[in-house]
Each structure stands twice: as C-alpha cells, then as structure tokens.
C-alpha positions in Angstrom: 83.0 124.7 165.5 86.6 123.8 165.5 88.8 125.3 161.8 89.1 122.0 161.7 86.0 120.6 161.2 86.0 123.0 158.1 88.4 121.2 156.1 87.5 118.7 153.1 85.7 115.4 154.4 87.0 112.7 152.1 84.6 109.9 151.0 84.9 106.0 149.9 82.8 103.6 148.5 83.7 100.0 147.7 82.5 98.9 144.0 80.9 95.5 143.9 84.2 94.3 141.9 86.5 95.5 144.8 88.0 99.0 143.7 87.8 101.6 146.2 87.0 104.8 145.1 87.8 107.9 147.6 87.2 111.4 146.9 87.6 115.1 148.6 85.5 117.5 147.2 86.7 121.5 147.2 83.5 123.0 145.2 85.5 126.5 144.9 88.7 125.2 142.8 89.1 125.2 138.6 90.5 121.9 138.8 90.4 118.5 139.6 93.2 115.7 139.7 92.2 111.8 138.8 94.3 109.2 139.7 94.2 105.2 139.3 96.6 103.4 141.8 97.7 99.7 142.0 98.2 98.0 144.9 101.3 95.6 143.5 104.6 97.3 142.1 108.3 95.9 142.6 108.2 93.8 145.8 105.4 91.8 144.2 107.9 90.7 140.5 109.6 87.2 140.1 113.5 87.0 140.7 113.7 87.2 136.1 111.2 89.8 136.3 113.3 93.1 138.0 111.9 96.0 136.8 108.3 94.6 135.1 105.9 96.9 136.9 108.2 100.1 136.1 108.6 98.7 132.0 104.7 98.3 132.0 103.9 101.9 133.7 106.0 103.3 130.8 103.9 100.8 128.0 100.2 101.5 129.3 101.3 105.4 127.2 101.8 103.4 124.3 98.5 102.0 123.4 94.9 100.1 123.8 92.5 98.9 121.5 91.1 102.0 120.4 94.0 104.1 121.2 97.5 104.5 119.4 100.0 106.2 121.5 100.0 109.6 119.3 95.6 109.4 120.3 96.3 108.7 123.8 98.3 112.2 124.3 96.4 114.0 121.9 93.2 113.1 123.8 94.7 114.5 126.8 96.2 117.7 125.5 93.1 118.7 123.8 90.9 118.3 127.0 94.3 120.4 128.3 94.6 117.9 131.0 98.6 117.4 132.5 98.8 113.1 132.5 102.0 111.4 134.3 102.4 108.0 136.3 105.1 106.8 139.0 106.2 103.8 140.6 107.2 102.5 143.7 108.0 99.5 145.7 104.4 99.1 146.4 102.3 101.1 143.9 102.2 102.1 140.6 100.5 105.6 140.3 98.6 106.9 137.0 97.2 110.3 137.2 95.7 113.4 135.4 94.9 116.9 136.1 92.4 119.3 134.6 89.9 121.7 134.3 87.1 119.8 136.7 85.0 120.3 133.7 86.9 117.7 131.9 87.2 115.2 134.2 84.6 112.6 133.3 86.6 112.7 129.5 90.2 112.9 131.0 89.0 109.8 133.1 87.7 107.8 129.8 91.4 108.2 128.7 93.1 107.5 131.9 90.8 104.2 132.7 91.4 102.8 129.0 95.3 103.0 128.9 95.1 101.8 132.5 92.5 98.2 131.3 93.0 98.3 127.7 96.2 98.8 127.2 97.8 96.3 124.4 101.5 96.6 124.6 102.1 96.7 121.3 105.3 94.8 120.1 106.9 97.5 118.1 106.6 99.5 121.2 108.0 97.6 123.8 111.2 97.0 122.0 111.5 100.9 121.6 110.8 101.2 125.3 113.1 98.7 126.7 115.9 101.3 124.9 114.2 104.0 126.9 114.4 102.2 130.4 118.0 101.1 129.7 119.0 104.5 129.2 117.0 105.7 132.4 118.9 102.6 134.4 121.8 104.4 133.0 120.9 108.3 133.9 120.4 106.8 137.2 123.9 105.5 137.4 125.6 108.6 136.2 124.2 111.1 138.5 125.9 110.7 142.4 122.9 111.2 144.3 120.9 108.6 142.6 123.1 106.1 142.2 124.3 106.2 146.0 120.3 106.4 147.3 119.2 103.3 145.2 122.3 101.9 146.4 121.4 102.2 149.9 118.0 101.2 149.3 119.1 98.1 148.1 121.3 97.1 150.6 119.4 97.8 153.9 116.3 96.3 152.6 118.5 93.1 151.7 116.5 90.7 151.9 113.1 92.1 151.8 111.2 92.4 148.5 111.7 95.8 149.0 115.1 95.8 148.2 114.5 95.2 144.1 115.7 97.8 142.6 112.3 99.6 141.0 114.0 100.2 137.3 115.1 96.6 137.4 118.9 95.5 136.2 120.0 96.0 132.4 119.8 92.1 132.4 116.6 91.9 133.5 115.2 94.6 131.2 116.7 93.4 128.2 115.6 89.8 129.0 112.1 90.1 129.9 110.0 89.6 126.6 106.5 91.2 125.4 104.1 88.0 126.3 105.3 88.0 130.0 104.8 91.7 130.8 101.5 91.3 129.5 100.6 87.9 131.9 102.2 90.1 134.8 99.7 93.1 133.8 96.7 90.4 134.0 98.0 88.8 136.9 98.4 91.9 139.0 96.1 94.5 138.0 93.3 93.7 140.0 90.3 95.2 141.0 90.5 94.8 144.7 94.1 95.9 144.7 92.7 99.4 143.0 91.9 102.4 144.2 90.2 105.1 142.0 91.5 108.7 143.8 89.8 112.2 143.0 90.2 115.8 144.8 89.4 119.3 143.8 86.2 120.1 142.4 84.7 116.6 141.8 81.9 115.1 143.0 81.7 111.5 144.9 78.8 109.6 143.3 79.6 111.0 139.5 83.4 109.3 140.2 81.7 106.7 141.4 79.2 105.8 138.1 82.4 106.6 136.2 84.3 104.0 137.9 82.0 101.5 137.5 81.6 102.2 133.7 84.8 102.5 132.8 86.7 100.1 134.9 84.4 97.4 135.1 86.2 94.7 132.9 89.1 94.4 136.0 89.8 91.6 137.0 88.1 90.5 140.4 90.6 89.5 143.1 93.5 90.7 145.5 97.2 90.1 145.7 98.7 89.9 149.2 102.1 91.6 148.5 105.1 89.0 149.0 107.0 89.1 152.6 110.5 88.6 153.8 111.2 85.8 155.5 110.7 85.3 158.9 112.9 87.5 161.5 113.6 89.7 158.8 115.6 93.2 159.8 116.9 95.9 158.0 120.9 96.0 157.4 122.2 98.3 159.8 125.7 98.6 161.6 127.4 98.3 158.0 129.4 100.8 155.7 129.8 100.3 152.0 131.2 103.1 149.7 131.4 102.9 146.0 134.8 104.3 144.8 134.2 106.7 142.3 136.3 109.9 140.7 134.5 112.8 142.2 134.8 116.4 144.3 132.3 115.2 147.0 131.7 112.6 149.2 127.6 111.8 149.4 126.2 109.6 151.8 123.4 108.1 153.0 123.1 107.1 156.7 119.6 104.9 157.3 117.3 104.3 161.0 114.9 101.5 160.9 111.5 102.8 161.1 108.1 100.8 162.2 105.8 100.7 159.2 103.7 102.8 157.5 100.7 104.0 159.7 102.0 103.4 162.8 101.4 104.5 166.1 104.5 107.1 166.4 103.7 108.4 163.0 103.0 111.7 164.4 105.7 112.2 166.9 108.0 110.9 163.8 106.7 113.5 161.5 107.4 116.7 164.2 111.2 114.8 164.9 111.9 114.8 161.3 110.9 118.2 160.7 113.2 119.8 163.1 115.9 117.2 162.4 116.3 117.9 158.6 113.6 120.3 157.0 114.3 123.3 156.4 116.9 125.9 156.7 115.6 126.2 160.7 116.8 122.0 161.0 118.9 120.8 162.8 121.3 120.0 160.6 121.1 122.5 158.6 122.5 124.9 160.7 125.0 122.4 162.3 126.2 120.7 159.6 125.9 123.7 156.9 125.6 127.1 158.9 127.8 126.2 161.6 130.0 123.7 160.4 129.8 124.5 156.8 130.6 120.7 156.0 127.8 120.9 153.0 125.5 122.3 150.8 122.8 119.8 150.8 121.8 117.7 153.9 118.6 116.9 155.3 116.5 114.1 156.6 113.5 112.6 155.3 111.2 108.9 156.0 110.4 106.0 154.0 106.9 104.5 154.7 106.2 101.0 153.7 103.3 98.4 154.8 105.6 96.4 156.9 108.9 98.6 157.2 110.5 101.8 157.0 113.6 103.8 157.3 114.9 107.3 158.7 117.7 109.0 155.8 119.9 111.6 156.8 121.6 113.0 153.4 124.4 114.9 153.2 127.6 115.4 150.3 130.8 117.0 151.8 134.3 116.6 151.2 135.9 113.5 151.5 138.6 114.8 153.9 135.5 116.1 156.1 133.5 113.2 155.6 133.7 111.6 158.9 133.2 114.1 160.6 129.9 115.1 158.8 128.5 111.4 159.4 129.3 111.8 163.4 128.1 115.4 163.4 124.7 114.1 161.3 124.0 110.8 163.8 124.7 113.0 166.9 122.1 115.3 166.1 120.0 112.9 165.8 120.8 111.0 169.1 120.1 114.5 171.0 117.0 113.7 170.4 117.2 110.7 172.6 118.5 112.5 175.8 117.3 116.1 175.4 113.9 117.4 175.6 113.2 119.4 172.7 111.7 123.4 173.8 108.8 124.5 173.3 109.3 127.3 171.1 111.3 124.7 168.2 107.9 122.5 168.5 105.9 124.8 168.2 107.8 125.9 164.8 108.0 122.2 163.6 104.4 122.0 164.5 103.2 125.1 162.6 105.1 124.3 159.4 104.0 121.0 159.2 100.5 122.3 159.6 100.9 125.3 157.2 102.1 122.7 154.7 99.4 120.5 154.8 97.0 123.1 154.8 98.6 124.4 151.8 98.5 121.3 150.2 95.1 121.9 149.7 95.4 123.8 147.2 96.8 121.2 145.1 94.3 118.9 143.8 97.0 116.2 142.4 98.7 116.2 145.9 95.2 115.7 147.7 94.5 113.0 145.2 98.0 111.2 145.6 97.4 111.7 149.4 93.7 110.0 149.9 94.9 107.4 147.5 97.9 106.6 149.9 96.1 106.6 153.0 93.4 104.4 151.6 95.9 102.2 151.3 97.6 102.1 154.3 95.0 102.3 156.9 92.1 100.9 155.1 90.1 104.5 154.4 90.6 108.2 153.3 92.7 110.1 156.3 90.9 113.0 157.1 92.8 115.9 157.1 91.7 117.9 160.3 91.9 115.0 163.0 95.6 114.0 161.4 96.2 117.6 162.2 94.9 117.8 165.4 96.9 114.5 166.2 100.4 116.1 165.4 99.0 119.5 167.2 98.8 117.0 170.3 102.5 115.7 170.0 104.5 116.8 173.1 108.3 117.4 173.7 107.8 114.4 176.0 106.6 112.5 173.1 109.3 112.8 171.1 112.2 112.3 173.2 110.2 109.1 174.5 109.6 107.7 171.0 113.2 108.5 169.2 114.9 107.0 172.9 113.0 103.5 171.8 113.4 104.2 168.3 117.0 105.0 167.8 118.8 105.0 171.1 120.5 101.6 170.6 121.0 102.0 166.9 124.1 102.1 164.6 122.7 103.0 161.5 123.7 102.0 157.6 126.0 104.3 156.1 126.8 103.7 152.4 128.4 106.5 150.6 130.1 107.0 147.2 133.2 109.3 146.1 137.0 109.1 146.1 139.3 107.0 148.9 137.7 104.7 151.5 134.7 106.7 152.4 133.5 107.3 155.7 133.3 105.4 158.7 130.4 104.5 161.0 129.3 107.3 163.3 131.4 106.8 166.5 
C-alpha cells in the first residue's frame, strides 16, 4: 500500500436544498474546525454596492433573532471555540475551531449568525465607522495599499478588479435595507458549502447541516463575467508618488484559472522562484544582490483567471534594477532546464508542507472547502501529491515557455520619484 493511500479521504454529499457538505475525518486529533462558505463575494456586487459582501461578513457578528452580538461571542468562548470569517473576490468564509467535542454546539452558533442574522440598525451604522477606518489602515500601510492597487488595475475590467473593502463612497452610501436584500439574494443554498476536518464525523455534519441550515434559500448564482475578449492589464507601469524610504512593487503574470491543467508544474515553479530563503530570488535579489529585505513570489487562483506576483521593496535608486533582476529570474525559467537536485527540494517542501498541513484542522477545512469549489468535489490529498511528485524539469520549462515567454508583465509600484520602469 502506497503512504499515500494512508492519508485522510475527504467525503461530500449534496443536501436536497443544494449545500454541499465535505468532510475529512482524522479520529486521533482534539480538534475540529467548521466552516460555512459562500459561493458569491465582490465580483458578484452592483456598481453602488462596492464593498457589500465584506460590510455584511463583518454584520452577520452582530446579531440574529435569538442572538445579540455580546451572546454570539459569549456562546463561542464558553464552548472555547476560536470564530473568524474572511472575504475574497469570490467567497466569503465563516469558520470555528474547537474541541471536536463541541462541534455540533459551535456549529448551532456559526449556522444561526450565518441564516439568521438581522443586521440590526444600530449596528450597521457603528460598523460602517469600522470598515472606513479599515479602508483607511489599508491606505496607510505601503504594502497594502500598492497590492490592492495592482489588483485593481490588472484585473481592470473584470469583476475581479472591485476593490473587496469597497470605496469610502460606497461604504458610507450603501444603507441597512439594501445589505440585507443583497444577503437574501446571494446567500443561497446551492452556492454553499458546509466544510469540516479533524476529528468529525461525515453523516453527524451531515444531520447537522440539514437541521440547522435548512431555511436557505434554494437556488444558485452564476458569478458575473467580463466581457468578451477580456485580458488582464499587462505591459503597463503605474507608481503612486508617495514620501517614503523604499520603493515596493508589484510586478504581475497572467495565470490560466484556478484548477487548471499546469496547476502542478505552477506550484513546483513558484516554489523555487520565490519561497523560501533557497528561492530564487531570494538569494539573487537579497543574498546576492542585497537589493531587499522582502521579495518573493506567490499565485492568485480565480474561476476564470489568475496571476503570477513577484514582490519586492528596495531603494528607489535600485529600483530598476531589482524589477529587471526579479522578471529575469523568472524568464530563466523559460530557457533553462531546472536540475534535479533544486526539484527535488521544491518538490519535497511543497510535500512536507502539505503533509504538515494536516495537522491543522482549520487549514484542512479552508482547503476541502476551496477545492469543492473549484473542481466540483473534495481534492484528495495523496493523488494531488502524487501529481506534483510527477512534475518533471521538462515540465516546467515547457509550461513557464508558453506561459510567460512572450510576456511583459504589470508593474505598479509606490514610493518617491518616478518609480520603476518595465523590466527590459
């Protein structure tokens, strides 16, 4: 028997209502992690409604019909259960973690903020204050503001460019009654999915879904799509003057969408590109070089798009150079074969982490929940590991020469002066 036939199986089962519920049982750990996902997050607001699906993951906290706020996180500290929620461009996630004991009462909590919750009035006008001031953080820190930046402007265009906090305008113009019609509107059943990992068992999340769930709304909502001919922004440099010490930039790769069929060649390419202190540019553009602290690379995964970022903050003086030195190492990829001992490596930490991973219930629930999502069912964990354990040398040279041989990539950057230029 292969190690990896060992591993967690996940499991799925379609309620009658629609909502997926997928599980991945580990008997042996203390804990469990619950999660509730939506299938419908920015791309999926009206033009006037920028930032809805964020605004209402930060309401759903504040209240349901049996539940004031104060009861909600009460309810969840006494169980001693760990409760957060994040959104995306495509999801909204809600999630717990506790003692696996206390899962089917965590659950009651999570499932009633998640259907029942009322929005109360007072509260929404004390958390539009509380968005406006995130909106703001956001703004005030480099990093952020220059990645959401980016974000915006190679998805131009695409649904996926709406900025996930929404505008200040929008936030302060978007009123109780129509966060509430978006919440009915969107949170279907057949665009949930009921995730569950650690020590859980299938059919018990199952009966729980179906009790406490059940008053969803039946139906689906295709997400909303670019026009026709659509492509990301690339070949284009915008910097954002600003009074600082660095220089931070973003430079940006289209990427085929989530799920695809180079998904694995991508993952072992990005790990030797720009993870880790063994990556590529690490130890050209920080050991070697010493043009920066932080730089690395890392993927964005959508359902009909995605990108390659390469990160990096230097000084402005040195910036050029650090945006050439960052898309040449990528382009080596192109025209050299990587050895066999540096995949190998790649190999074997993306492996190790994975494995891992395991050990995390709330990362194993985030994880089924995703892949349910993209490809239609729970990813099992040992055939995706045999599939990047199959990835050649000859592989990835093949798919980053179609990929990004012909490319000239987005850079937008923020700092003093002009900025950087594209990579020559």
């Amino acid at each position: 028997m292969s190690p990896h036939e060992l591993l967690p199986h996940p499991r799925m089962t379609t309620l009658a209502n629609g909502i997926r519920v997928v599980t991945q049982s580990v008997a042996a750990m203390q804990s469990a992690a619950i999660g509730i996902r939506i299938d419908s997050s920015t791309r999926n607001e009206p033009a006037d409604m920028g930032g809805a699906s964020h605004f209402i993951e930060h309401l759903l906290f504040k209240g349901t019909e049996q539940r004031s706020a104060d009861r909600i996180m009460e309810g969840f500290d006494a169980l001693g259960a760990r409760v957060n929620a994040y959104t995306s461009q495509e999801e909204v996630f809600y999630y717990a973690t506790s003692l696996a004991s206390a899962v089917p009462d965590t659950f009651e909590i999570l499932a009633d903020l998640f259907a029942n919750s009322i929005l109360p009035p007072r509260e929404v006008e004390k958390e539009r204050g509380v968005v406006l001031q995130e909106i703001s953080m956001n703004q005030d820190n480099p990093g952020r503001f220059v990645y959401h930046r980016f974000h915006r402007g190679f998805w131009q265009g695409h649904p996926l460019g709406t900025p996930v906090l929404g505008t200040p305008e929008s936030i302060r113009s978007i009123h109780r009654d129509r966060l509430m019609d978006h919440k009915r509107a969107h949170y279907l059943a057949g665009a949930t999915i009921v995730s569950a990992a650690g020590n859980v068992d299938h059919d018990r999340i199952v009966a729980l879904s179906e009790r406490y769930l059940n008053s969803l709304p039946v139906g689906t909502l295709p997400a909303s799509k670019p026009a026709e001919g659509w492509r990301p922004v690339t070949a284009e440099h915008v910097h954002h003057p600003r009074p600082m010490e660095q220089t931070q930039f973003y430079l940006g790769y289209p990427l085929p969408p989530a799920g695809n069929r180079h998904r694995n060649s991508l993952a072992v390419l990005n790990q030797i590109l720009g993870c880790g202190m063994s990556s590529r540019l690490f130890r050209e553009v920080r050991e070697r070089r010493s043009l920066a602290y932080s730089v690395y690379s890392s993927m964005s995964s959508y359902s009909d798009s995605g990108g390659l970022l390469i990160y990096a903050g230097t000084t402005p003086e040195r910036a050029g150079e650090a945006v050439d030195v960052c898309h040449g190492e990528l382009m080596r990829f192109c025209h050299e074969t990587v050895n066999e001992e540096v995949m190998e490596s790649a190999k074997q930490q993306i492996l190790s982490k994975r494995l891992m991973a395991l050990d995390d219930c709330e990362i194993q629930a985030r994880r089924i929940s995703n892949t349910t999502s993209i490809l239609g069912e729970p990813e099992p964990l040992g055939p995706s590991l045999a599939e990047v354990a199959a990835v050649s040398s000859a592989d990835v040279q093949r798919m980053a020469h179609e990929l990004f041989a012909a490319v000239v990539p987005r850079v937008e950057s923020v700092g003093p002066g002009d900025g950087p230029r594209l990579p020559r």
